[in-house]
C-alpha positions in Angstrom: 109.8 70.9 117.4 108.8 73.4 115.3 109.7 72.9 111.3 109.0 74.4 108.0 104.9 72.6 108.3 104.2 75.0 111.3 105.0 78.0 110.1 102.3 78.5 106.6 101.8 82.1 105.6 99.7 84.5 108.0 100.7 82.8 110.6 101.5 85.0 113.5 103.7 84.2 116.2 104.0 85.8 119.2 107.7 86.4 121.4 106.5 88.2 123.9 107.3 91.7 125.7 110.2 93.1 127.7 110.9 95.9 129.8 113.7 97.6 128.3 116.4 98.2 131.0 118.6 101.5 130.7 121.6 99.9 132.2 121.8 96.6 129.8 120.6 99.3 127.0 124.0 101.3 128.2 126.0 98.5 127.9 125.3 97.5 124.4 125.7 101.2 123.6 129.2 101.1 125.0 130.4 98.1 123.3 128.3 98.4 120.1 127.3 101.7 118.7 128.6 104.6 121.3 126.9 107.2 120.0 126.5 110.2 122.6 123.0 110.3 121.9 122.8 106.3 122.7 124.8 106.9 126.0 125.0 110.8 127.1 121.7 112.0 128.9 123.0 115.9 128.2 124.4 115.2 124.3 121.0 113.6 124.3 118.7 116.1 125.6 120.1 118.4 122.4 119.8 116.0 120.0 116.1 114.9 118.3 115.6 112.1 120.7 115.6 114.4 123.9 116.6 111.5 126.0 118.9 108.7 125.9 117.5 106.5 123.1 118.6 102.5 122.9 120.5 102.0 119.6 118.0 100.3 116.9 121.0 97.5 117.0 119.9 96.9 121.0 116.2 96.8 119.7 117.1 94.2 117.2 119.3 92.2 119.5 116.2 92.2 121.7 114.0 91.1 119.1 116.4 88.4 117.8 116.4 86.9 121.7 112.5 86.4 121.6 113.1 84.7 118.4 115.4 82.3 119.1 113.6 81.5 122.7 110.3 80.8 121.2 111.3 79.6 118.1 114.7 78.7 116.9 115.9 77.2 119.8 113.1 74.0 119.4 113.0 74.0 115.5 114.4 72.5 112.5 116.1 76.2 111.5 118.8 75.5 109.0 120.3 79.5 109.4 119.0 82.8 106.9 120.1 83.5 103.3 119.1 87.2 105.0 116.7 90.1 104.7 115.6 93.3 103.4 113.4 96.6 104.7 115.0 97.0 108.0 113.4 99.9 109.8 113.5 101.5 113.2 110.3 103.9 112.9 110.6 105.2 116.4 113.4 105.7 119.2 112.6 103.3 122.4 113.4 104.6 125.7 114.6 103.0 128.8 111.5 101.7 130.5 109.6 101.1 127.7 107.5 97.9 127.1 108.3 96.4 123.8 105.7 93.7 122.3 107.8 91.0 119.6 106.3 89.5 117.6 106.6 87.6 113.8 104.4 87.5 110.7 105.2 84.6 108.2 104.8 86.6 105.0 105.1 83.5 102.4 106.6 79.9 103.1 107.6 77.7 100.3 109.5 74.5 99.5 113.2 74.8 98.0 112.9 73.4 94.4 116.3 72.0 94.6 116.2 71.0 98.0 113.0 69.4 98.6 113.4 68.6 102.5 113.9 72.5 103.1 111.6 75.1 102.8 112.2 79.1 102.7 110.1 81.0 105.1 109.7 85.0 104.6 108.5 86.8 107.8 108.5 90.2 109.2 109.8 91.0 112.5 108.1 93.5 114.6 108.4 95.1 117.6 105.8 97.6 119.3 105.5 100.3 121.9 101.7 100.1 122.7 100.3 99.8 119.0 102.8 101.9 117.9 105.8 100.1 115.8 109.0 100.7 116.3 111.1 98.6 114.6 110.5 96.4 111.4 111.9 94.2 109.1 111.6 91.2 106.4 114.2 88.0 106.5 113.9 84.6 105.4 114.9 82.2 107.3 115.8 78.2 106.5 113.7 75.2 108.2 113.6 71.7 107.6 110.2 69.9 106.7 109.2 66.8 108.3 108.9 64.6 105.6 
């Protein structure tokens, strides 16, 4: 079980990569943020993406799977006060590989609650080296002691 201990600052963690599929990426499209340039291949091929792009929402939904599979699920997480500097630096494309991965910026113990400490990391997701979508949360785990 992973808790606040395992997670000090510059610790990087790894969620590992996905193929992203153009019919799931649809979907969400559909239901979440139908823009025609999210779902239309013709609106699309006029606007600046020149293809269907996935909606930076779908990219962070991705993202946020990874996270909870390789760490929430198994840990002491106690939920997010939130985050800041959220950033989709490039479109992704159906068919591209994404890499996911986590950086814990700072971790510190709660000063009124001393059995919970704060952990400030920066989500990342990459096409080759390239980074595509960013940002900085903090999220709640409980220590051991």
């Amino acid at each position: 079980m992973i808790a606040f201990e395992d997670l000090p600052a510059g610790k990087i963690i790894p969620l590992g990569d996905l193929v992203v599929d153009r019919e799931d990426m649809l979907d969400f499209a559909r239901k979440f943020d139908p823009q025609p340039f999210h779902l239309d291949d013709e609106a699309a091929k006029n606007s600046i993406f020149g293809s269907v792009a996935a909606s930076g929402w779908y990219t962070a939904s991705l993202w946020m799977r990874r996270w909870v599979d390789t760490v929430l699920s198994d840990s002491t997480s106690q939920g997010s006060p939130g985050g800041r500097e959220l950033s989709w630096l490039a479109p992704v494309y159906p068919g591209d590989k994404l890499t996911f991965e986590a950086e814990v910026l700072n971790a510190r113990r709660s000063k009124s609650r001393p059995t919970l400490g704060l952990v400030e990391f920066e989500g990342r997701a990459k096409r080759d080296d390239q980074v595509v979508y960013r940002f900085i949360a903090t999220g709640m785990f409980s220590t051991r002691s």
